[in-house]
N, C-alpha and C positions, 0 to 999 in steps of 0.2 A: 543526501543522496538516498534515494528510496532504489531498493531492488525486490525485484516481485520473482518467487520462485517460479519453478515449473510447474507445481502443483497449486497455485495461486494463479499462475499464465491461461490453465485448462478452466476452472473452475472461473473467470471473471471472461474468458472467451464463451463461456455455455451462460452465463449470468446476462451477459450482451445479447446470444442468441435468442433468449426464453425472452427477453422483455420488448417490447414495440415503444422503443424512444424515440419522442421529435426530433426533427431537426437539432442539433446544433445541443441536443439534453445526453450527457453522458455519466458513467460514473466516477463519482470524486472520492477520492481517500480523506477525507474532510475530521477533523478536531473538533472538541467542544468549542461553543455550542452550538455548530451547524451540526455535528452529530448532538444526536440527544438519547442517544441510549446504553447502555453500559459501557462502561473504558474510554479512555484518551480518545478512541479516534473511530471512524468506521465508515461505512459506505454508503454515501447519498448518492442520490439522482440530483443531476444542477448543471445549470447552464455554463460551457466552455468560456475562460476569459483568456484573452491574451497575454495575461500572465498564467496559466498554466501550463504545464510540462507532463505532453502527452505519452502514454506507453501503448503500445500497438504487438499485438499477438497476430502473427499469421496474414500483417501488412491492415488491418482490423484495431480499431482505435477502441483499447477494452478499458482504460483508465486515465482519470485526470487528476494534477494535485498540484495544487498552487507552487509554484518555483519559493516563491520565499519559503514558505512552510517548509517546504523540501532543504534549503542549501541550512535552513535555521534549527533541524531535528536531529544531525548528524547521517549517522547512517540508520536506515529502519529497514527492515525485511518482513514483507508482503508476506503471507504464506495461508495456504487452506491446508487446514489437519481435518481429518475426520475420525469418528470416534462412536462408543454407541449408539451416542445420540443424537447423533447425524455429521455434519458440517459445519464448520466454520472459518471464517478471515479470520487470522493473527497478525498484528503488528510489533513485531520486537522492534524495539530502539535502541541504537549505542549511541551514546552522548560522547562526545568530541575528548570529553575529557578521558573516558576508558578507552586504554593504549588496545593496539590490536597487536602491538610487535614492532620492532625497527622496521621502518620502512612498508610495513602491509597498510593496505586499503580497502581491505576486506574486514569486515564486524568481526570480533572475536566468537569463538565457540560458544552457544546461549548456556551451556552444561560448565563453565569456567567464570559466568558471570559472576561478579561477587553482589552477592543478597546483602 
């Protein structure tokens, strides 16, 4: 399950606006090695498949990610922080195996994860 914050919702809605994509070319929350630049994962330009599970800001289709990758990551959260030096995506991951609590389905606190 991927969840994209609010401040991740705004920032990949204005990432959408600023770019002139083809037809049917969106962005992907994509894993090595379709991503190739630093961390686990990051955000290409790539063509929409019918296995992908689309997220939509403001009825606005601002992100794609393959459903396997998705249901096979546990849960991950989207999020854009900014900082002096400038902006960025972050993806945090909880793996299936780190409890969140009886019964929740919500990621644990990132400040409680154990390092």
């Amino acid at each position: 399950m991927v969840i994209i914050t609010e401040a991740a919702q705004r920032a990949l809605k204005a990432l959408v606006e600023s770019r002139n994509l083809e037809e049917g070319r969106h962005i992907r929350l994509a894993p090595q090695p379709i991503w190739t630049g630093e961390g686990d994962f990051g955000l290409v330009i790539d063509n929409e498949n019918e296995d992908d599970q689309p997220f939509y800001v403001e009825g606005r289709k601002v992100l794609i990610v393959d459903r396997q990758m998705a249901e096979g990551i546990g849960s991950a959260v989207l999020d854009y922080k900014e900082s002096g030096a400038g902006g960025r995506f972050t993806v945090d991951i909880y793996s299936p195996q780190t409890s969140a609590g009886a019964g929740s389905s919500e990621p644990p606190n990132p400040q409680e994860r154990p390092t």
